[in-house]
N, C-alpha and C positions, 0 to 999 in steps of 0.2 A: 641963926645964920648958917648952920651948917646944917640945915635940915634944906636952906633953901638952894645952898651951894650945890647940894646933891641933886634935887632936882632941875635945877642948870643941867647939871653937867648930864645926867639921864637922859634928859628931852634930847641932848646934842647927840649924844652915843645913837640912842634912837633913831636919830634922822641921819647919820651917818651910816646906820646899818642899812636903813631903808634904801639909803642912794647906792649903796654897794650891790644890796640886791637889785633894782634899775639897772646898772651899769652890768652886772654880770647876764640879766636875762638880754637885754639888748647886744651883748658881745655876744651868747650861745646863739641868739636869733639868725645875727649877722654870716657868724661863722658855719650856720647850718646854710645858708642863703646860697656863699659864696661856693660850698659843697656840692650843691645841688644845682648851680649853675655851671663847674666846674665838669661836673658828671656828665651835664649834656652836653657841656661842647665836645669834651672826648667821645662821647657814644651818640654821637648826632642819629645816624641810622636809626637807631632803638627809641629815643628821644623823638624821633617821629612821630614811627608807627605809637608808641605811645597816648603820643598827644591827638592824632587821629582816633583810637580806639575810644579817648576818654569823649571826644567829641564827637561821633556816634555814639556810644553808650549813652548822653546826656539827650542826646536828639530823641531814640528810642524811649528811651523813660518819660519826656514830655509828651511824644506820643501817645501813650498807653493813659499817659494821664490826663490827656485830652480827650481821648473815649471816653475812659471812666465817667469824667464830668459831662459828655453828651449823652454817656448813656442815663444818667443821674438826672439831670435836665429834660430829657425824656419821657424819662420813667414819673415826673410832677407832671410833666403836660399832660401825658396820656391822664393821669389820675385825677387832676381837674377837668380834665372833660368829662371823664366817667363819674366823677360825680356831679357835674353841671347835668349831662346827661337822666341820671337816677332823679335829679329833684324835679326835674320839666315833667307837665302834665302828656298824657298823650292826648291827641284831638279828638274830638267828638265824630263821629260818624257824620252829621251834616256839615262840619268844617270841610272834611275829606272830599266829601260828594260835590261841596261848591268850589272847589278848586279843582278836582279833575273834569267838571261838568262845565260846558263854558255854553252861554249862553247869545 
């Protein structure tokens, strides 16, 4: 009985710690939220140019990563042809003659 008692009461401490930790990271979240919302309304100016710079920087970077992958995409095409190319027979000398020779 008192071995089961203990575990009652254990599992309960448990999950009461568990919801303490929940409630304090949801309260740090909150109170960083309202920090940081608080910050831009004071410094709107700065909070701009800010949010400008982060959206050109992101433009930039999708840019470059869009090359990247066309030049990648590229760089397969050309090398499938170049080996389509290597495996094709060349023509015969009479193929050549009967198609530039027209009759």
């Amino acid at each position: 009985l008192k071995v089961s008692i203990g575990r009652a009461v254990s599992g309960a401490l448990q999950k009461a710690w568990d919801a303490l930790s929940t409630y304090y990271g949801e309260y740090s979240k909150t109170k960083a939220l309202v920090k940081n919302m608080a910050m831009r309304l004071m410094k709107v100016d700065i909070s701009r140019g800010w949010m400008k710079f982060k959206l050109v920087y992101k433009k930039r970077e999708e840019v470059t990563k869009r090359q990247k992958e066309q030049q990648l995409w590229a760089a397969r095409f050309m090398s499938e042809k170049l080996t389509k190319l290597g495996k094709q027979k060349a023509k015969e000398i009479m193929d050549v003659r009967e198609g530039v020779i027209t009759r």
